[in-house]
N, C-alpha and C positions, 0 to 999 in steps of 0.2 A: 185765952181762948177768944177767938174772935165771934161777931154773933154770927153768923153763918152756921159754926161749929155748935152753938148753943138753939138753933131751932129745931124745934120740932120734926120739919120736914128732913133738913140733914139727920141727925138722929134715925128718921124711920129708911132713908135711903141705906146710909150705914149698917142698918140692923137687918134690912132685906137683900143687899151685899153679901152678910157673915151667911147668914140662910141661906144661899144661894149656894155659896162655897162649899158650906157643910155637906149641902146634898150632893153636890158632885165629888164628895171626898167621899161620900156614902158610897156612891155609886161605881168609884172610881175602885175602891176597897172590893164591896163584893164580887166583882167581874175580876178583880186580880185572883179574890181567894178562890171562885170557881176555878179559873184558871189553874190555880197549884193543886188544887184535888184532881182536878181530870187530869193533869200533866203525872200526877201520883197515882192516880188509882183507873183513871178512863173516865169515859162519858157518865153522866150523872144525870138521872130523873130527873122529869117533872117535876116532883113533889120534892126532892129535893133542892132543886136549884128554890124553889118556891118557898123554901126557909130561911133557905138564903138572904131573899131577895125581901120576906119582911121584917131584917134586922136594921134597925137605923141607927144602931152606937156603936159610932168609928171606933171606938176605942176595942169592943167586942169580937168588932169585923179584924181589928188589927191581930190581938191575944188570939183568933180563931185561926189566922194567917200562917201562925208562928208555929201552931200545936200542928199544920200539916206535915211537918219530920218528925213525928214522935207519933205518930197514931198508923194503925193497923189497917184501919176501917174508917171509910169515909163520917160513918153515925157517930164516932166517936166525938168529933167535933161537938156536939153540943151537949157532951155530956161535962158537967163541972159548971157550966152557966147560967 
């Protein structure tokens, strides 16, 4: 490892990089899975886009993604998490 790679400032750049990514994977997920519920079910509230939109674990958004071909009803998404 060269020093470069060993300071602090690279480090904090590196780590506000992954941060950065994270949230537009964030972002990039919930707008897809809104997407697969209106494309399934129609247009969706307010308040529901709005539960949507305070989910931050890609992993969450991804599992929630999946259950839109097996669920009846939009509400059912957040039941099991």
């Amino acid at each position: 490892m060269n020093l470069l790679q060993e300071s602090s400032f690279y480090q904090m750049l590196l780590e506000e990089g992954e941060k950065k990514g994270l949230q537009k994977g964030v972002l990039a997920a919930r707008e897809m899975l809104l997407d697969l519920v209106e494309a399934r079910f129609g247009a969706v509230d307010a308040s529901f886009r709005r539960s949507i939109d305070a989910i931050d674990d890609l992993e969450k958004l991804k599992r929630m993604s999946k259950k839109v071909i097996t669920i009846s009803d939009p509400q059912e998404l957040f039941s099991g998490f």
